[in-house]
C-alpha positions in Angstrom: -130.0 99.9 -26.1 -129.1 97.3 -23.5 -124.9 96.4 -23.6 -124.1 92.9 -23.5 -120.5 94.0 -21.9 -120.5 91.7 -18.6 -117.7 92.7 -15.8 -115.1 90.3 -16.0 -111.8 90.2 -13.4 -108.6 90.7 -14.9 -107.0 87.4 -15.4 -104.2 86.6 -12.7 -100.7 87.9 -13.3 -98.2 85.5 -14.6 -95.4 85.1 -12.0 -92.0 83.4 -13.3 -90.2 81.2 -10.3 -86.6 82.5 -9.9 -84.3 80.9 -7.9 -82.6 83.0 -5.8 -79.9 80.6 -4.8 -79.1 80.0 -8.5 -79.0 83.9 -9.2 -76.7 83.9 -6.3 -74.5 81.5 -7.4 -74.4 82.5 -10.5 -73.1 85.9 -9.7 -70.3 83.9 -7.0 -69.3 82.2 -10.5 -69.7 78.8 -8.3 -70.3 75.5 -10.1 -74.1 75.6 -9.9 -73.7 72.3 -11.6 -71.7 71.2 -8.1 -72.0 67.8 -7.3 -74.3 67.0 -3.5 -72.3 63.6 -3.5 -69.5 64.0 -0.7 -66.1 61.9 -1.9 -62.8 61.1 0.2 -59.6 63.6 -0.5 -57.8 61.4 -2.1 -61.3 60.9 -4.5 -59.8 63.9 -6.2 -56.4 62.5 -7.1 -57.5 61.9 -10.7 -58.3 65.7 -11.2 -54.9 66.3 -10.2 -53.4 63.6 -13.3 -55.9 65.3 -15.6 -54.1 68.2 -14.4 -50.6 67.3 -14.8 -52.0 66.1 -18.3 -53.1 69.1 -19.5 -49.8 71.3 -18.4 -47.8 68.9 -20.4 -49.7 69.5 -23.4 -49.7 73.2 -23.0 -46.0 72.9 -22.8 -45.4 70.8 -25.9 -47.8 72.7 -27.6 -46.2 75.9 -27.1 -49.6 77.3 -25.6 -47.5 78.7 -22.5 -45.0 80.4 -24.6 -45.3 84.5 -24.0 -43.8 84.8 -27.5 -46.7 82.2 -29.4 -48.9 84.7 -27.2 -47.0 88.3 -28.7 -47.5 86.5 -31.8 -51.2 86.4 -31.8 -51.5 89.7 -30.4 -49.2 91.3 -33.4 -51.1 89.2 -35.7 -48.4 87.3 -37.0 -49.0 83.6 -36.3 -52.0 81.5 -36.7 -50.5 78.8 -33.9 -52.9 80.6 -30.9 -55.9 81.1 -33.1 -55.8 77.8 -34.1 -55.6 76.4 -30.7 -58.0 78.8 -28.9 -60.5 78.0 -32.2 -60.1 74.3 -31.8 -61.4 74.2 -28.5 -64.4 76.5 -29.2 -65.1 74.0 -31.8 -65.0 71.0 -29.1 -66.4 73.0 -26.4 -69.5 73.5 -28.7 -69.9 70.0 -30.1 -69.5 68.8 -26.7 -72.1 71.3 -25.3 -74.5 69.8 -28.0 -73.8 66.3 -27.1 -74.6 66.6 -24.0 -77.8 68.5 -24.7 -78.7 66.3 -27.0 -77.9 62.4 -25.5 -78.6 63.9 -22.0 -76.0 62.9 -20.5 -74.4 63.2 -16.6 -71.9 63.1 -14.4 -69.2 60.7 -13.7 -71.6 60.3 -10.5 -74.8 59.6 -12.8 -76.2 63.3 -11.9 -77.4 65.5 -14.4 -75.7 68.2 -16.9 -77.9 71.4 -16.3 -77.3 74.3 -18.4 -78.5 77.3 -17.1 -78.9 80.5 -19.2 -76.6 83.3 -18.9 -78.1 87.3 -19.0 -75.9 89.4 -20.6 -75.0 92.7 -18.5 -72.0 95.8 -19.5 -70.4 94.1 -17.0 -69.0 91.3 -19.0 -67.7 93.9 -21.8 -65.5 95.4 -18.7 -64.2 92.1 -17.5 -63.5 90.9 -20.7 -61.4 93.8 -21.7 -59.6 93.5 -18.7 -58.6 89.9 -18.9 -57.1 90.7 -22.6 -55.5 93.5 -21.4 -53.8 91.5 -18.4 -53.1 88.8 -21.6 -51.4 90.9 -23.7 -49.6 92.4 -21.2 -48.5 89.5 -19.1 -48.2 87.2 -22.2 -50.2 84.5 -20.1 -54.2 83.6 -19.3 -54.9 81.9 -15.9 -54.4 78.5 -17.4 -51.2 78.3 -18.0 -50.0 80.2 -15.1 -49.0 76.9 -13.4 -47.8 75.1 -16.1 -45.4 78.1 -16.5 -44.6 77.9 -13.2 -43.5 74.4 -13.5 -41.2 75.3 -16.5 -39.1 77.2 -14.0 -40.8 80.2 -15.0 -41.3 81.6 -11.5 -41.6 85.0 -12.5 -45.0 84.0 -13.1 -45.6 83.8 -9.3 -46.7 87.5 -9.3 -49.1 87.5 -11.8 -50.4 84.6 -9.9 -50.3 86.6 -6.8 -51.6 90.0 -8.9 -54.9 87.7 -10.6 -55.4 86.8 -6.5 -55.5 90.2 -5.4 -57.4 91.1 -8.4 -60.3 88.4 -7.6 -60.4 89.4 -3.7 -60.8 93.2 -4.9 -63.5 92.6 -7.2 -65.6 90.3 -4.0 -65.2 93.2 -2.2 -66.3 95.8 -4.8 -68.8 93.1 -6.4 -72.1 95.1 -4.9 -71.4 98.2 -6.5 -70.2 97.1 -9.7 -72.4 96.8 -12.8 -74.2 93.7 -13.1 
């Protein structure tokens, strides 16, 4: 009995692009999203009002306040979850938007969002960053607007979260990932 079974060649492997500059990036936590346009110093004058803006309203808001920050760590005021829930809530409708109306930069270039892996790593860093909350009563944001208060104190957390980014560049490689 003759077999009909001809010798065929194994289809070609599949072979998914990666972009190694992205992956780099990515890991550098740079704005991969950075614009290519190059603008005059004082171009960047109205980040510096959004700025002064935005520590203002962390001040009236009591978003600064190490106690509004013991508070939520004891579990006894809803005044941080509320915030730190209102802005997940823009933060995600704003994501969508974008997606959805594709829309771009103030210098009509486009919003990319790139997906994230997840990696044990996060887990650590994340537990770190609560425990330097709790114990500092702060989170990088409001570090300068604290500072401006007259809060210098402040300056060595400042100073510490420095140290702490320039020790994890230099232990980056061997670190999970």
């Amino acid at each position: 009995m003759q077999s009909n079974h001809t010798s065929a060649t194994a289809p070609e492997p599949i072979t998914i692009e990666t972009n190694p500059d992205h992956e780099v990036r990515s890991l550098d936590t740079m704005c991969i999203n950075e614009s290519d346009q190059k603008h005059p110093a004082w171009y960047n004058v109205k980040y510096l009002l959004v700025g002064l803006w935005f520590g203002i309203v962390f001040v009236k808001a009591e978003v600064i306040s190490w106690f509004r920050v013991q508070e939520m760590f004891h579990f006894q005021s809803f005044h941080m979850y509320g915030v730190i829930g209102t802005a997940v809530v823009v933060g995600a409708i704003s994501v969508f938007l974008i997606k959805k109306f594709k829309m771009k930069t103030i210098h009509g270039e486009p919003i990319i969002f790139h997906p994230k892996q997840f990696n044990k790593g996060q887990i650590y860093g994340g537990l770190l960053f609560g425990l330097g909350w709790a114990l500092t009563g702060a989170c990088p944001g409001p570090l300068f607007a604290q500072i401006g208060t007259g809060v210098t104190v402040v300056l060595v957390v400042i100073l510490s979260a420095i140290a702490g980014t320039w020790v994890y560049g230099y232990f980056r490689d061997k670190l999970p990932h």
